[in-house]
C-alpha positions in Angstrom: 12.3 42.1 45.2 12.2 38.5 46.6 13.2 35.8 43.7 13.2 32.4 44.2 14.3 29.7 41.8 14.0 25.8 42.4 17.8 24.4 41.5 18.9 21.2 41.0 22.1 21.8 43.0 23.3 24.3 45.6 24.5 27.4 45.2 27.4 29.0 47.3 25.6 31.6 49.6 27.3 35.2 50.0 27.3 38.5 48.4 27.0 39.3 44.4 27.1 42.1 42.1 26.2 41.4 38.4 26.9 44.2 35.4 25.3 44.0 32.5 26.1 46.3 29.7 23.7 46.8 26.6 23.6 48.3 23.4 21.2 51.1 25.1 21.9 50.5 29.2 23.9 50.1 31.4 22.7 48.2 34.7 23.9 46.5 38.3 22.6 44.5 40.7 23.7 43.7 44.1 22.0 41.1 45.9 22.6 38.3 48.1 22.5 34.7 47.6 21.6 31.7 49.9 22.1 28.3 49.5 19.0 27.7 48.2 19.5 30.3 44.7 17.2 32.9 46.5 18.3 36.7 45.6 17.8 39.0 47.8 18.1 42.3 46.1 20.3 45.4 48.0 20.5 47.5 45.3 20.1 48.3 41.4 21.6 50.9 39.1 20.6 51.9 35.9 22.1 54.3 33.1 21.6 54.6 29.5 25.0 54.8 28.1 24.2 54.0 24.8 27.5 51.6 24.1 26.2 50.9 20.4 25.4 54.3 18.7 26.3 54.0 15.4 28.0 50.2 15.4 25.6 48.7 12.9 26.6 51.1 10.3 30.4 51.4 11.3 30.6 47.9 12.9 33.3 49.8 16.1 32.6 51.2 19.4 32.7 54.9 19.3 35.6 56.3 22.0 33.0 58.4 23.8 30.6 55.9 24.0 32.9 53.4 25.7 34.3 55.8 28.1 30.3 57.1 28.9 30.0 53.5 29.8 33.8 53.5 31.7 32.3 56.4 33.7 29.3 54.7 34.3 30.9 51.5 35.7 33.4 53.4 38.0 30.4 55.0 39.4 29.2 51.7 40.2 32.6 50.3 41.7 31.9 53.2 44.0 28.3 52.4 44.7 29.4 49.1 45.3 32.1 49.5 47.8 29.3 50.6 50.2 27.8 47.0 50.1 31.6 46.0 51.7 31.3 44.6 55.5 32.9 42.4 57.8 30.9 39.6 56.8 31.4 40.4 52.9 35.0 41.8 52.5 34.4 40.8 49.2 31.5 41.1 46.4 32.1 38.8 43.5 31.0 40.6 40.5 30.5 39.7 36.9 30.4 41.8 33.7 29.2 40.9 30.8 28.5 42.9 27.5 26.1 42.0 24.6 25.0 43.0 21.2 27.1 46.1 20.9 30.6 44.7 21.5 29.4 41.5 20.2 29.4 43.1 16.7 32.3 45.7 17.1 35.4 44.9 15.3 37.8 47.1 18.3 35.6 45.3 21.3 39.5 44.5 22.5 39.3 48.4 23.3 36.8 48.1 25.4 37.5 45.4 27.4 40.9 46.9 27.9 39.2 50.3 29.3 37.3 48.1 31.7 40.0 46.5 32.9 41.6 49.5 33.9 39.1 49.9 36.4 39.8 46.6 37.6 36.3 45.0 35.8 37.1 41.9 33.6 34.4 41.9 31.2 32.8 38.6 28.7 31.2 39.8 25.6 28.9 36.8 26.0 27.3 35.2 22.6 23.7 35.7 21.4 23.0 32.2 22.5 24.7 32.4 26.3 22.9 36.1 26.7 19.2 34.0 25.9 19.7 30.8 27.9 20.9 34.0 30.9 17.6 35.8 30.3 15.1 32.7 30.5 17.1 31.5 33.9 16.4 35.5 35.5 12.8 36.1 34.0 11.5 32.0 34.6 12.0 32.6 38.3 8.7 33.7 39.2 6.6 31.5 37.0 8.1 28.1 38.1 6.5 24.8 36.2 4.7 27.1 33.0 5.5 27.1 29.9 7.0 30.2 29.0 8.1 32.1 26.0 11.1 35.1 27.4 11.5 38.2 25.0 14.0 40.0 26.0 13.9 43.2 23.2 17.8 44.9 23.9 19.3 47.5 21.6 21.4 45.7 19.2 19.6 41.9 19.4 16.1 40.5 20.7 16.3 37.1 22.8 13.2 34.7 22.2 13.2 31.9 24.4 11.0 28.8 24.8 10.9 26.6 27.7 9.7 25.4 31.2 10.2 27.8 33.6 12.7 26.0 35.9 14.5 24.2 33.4 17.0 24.4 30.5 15.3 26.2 27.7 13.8 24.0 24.9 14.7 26.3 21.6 16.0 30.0 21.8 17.9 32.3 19.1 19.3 35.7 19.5 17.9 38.1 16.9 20.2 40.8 15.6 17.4 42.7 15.6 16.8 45.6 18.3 15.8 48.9 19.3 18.5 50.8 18.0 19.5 48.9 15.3 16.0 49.8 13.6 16.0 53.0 15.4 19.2 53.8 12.4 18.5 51.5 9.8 14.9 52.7 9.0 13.7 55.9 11.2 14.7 59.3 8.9 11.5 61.6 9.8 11.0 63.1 13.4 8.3 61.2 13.7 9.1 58.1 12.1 6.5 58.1 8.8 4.1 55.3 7.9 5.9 54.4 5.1 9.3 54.0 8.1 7.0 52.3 10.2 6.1 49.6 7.8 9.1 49.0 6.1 10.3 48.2 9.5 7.6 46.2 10.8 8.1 44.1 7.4 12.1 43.4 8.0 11.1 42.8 11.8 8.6 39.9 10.8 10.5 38.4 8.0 13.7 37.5 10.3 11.5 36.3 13.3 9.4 34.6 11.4 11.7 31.5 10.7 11.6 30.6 14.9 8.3 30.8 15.5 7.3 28.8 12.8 9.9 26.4 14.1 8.0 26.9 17.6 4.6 26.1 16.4 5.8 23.2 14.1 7.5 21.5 17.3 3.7 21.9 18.6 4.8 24.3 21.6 2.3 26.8 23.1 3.4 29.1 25.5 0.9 29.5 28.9 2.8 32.2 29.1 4.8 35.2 27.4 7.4 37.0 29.3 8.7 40.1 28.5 12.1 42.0 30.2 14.1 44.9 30.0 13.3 48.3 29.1 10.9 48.5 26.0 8.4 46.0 28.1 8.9 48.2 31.3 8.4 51.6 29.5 4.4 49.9 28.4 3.9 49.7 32.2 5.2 53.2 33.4 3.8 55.0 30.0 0.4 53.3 30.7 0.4 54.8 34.7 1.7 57.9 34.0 4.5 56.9 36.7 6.2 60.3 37.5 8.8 58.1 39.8 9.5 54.6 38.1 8.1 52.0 40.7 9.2 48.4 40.5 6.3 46.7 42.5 4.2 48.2 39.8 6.0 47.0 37.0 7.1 43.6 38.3 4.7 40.7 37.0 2.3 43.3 35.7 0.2 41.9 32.4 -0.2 43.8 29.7 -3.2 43.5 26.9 -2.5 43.9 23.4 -5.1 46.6 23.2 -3.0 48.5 26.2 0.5 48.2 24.6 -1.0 49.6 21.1 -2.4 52.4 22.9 1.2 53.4 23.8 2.8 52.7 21.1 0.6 54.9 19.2 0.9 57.9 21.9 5.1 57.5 21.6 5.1 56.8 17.6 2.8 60.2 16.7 4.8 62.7 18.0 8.3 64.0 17.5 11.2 63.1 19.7 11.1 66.4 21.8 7.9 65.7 22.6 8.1 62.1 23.4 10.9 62.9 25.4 8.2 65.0 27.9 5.9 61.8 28.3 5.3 60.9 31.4 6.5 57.1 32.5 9.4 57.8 29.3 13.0 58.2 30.6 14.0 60.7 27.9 16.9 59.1 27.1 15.2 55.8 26.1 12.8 58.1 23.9 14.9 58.0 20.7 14.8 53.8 20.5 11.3 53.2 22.3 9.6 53.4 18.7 11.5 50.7 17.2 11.4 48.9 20.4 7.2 48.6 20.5 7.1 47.7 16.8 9.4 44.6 18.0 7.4 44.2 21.0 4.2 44.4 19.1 5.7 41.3 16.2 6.5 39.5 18.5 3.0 39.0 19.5 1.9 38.9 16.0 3.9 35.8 15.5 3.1 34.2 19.0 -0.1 34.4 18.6 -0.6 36.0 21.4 -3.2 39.1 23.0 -0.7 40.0 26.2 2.6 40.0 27.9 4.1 39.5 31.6 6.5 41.8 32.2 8.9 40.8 34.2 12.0 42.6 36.4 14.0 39.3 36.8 16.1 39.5 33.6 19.4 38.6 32.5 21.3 40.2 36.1 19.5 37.7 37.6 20.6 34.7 35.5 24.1 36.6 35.7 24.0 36.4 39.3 22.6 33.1 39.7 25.1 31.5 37.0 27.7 32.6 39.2 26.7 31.7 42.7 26.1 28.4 41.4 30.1 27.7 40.1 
């Protein structure tokens, strides 16, 4: 993929690798940089790692989720290596963690573990993680007024601005996938009753923002949606056997089309929703709670569709660092 973003200053041209570790993923992006902020991707990685599993009832990092994520990240290191050449001896690379070790007590641990591989990692704030999501997803849509969603698995990132510039108001949400995936879902599938109550506490701590949104008279042209709960409605939706970027990238989404997936993921039980085609099965567990978000948030926008989009937060990672 080809990204370009209008900056108001240069950036320092050369080779980049940006980490990015979730409360459900683990990802990597190596691309390079010019001078003028355009990425030109070489390479992702993607693993669900599942770094937050039981953190918002025990508020710590479990030991074998943060070495599943250790092993993960020295597979990168390796993957990475293979991106060294004479022209880039060296691939500046930034880690940063979110929700998950934002809300775990023994996050110390973690870092720790990390380092040992050589990876200094920033457990970056709710607010830093949503002003990096707006900069990666408002690259293609330069000039519009955009509203960014980006649903994770411990928080959910709404943020309002002009594509190409500083975002106007944002918030992070401790509200995500897995987080309602263990605070409401019992039955196998989750029952109406499960549903609703979790709809309800959805609404009622997004609501605040959006109100704020429409009182300060801003309509989006368009909403924006990232990461893997927005991708999944495009793969679902095309019964993608092999998970095709080009196909997901800027594709628009009707409401009509994203309730139609929801309701073919929510009605069954999780061995069977981990056999849909376009599901990775080991995002089949959260994807429930993650269309119920997906599906408020357009409730309170007021809006019938969705952009998803594959510039996320690695690419305001990358970016934010090519530019210091």
């Amino acid at each position: 993929m080809h990204v370009t973003t209008e900056p108001e200053t240069g950036f320092r041209a050369g080779r980049y690798a940006a980490i990015d570790i979730g409360t459900v993923t683990c990802r990597m992006l190596v691309a390079d940089v010019d001078e003028a902020g355009r990425l030109h991707e070489l390479d992702r990685e993607y693993a669900i790692t599942n770094l937050g599993e039981g953190v918002d009832a025990t508020g710590v990092l479990k030991p074998e989720a943060m070495q599943r994520v250790a092993d993960t990240v020295a597979r990168y290191l390796e993957v990475l290596r293979g991106f060294e050449t004479p022209e880039h001896p060296v691939i500046e690379t930034k880690a940063m963690a979110t929700s998950a070790a934002r809300d775990a007590r023994n996050a110390d641990e973690f870092e720790a573990l990390l380092a040992g591989l050589g990876v200094t990692l920033s457990v970056i704030p709710g607010q830093r993680e949503a002003a990096l999501s707006f900069a990666g997803a408002s690259c293609d849509f330069l000039g519009e007024r955009l509203l960014v969603v980006d649903i994770g698995g411990g928080s959910t990132e709404a943020i309002a601005g002009r594509a190409g510039g500083a975002p106007d108001r944002s918030h992070s949400f401790n509200i995500g996938c897995r987080r309602v995936t263990e605070k409401f879902f019992r039955a196998d599938p989750p029952s109406a009753a499960e549903l609703e109550e979790a709809r309800a506490w959805v609404e009622a701590g997004m609501r605040p923002y959006f109100d704020e949104l429409r009182g300060a008279g801003f309509a989006p042209e368009r909403l924006v949606a990232v990461a893997g709960t927005a991708t999944t409605v495009v793969s679902v939706h095309e019964h993608m056997k092999v998970y095709d970027t080009a196909r997901v990238h800027k594709a628009v989404i009707t409401r009509s089309v994203l309730d139609g997936v929801a309701d073919e993921l929510e009605r069954v039980p999780l061995a069977e929703r981990e056999r849909i085609v376009g599901l990775d099965p080991g995002r089949a567990p959260v994807i429930v709670a993650g269309m119920v978000i997906l599906q408020t948030v357009l409730d309170l926008a007021g809006v019938d569709a969705f952009t998803v989009s594959e510039s996320d937060i690695l690419h305001g990672i990358m970016l934010d660092e090519a530019a210091n």
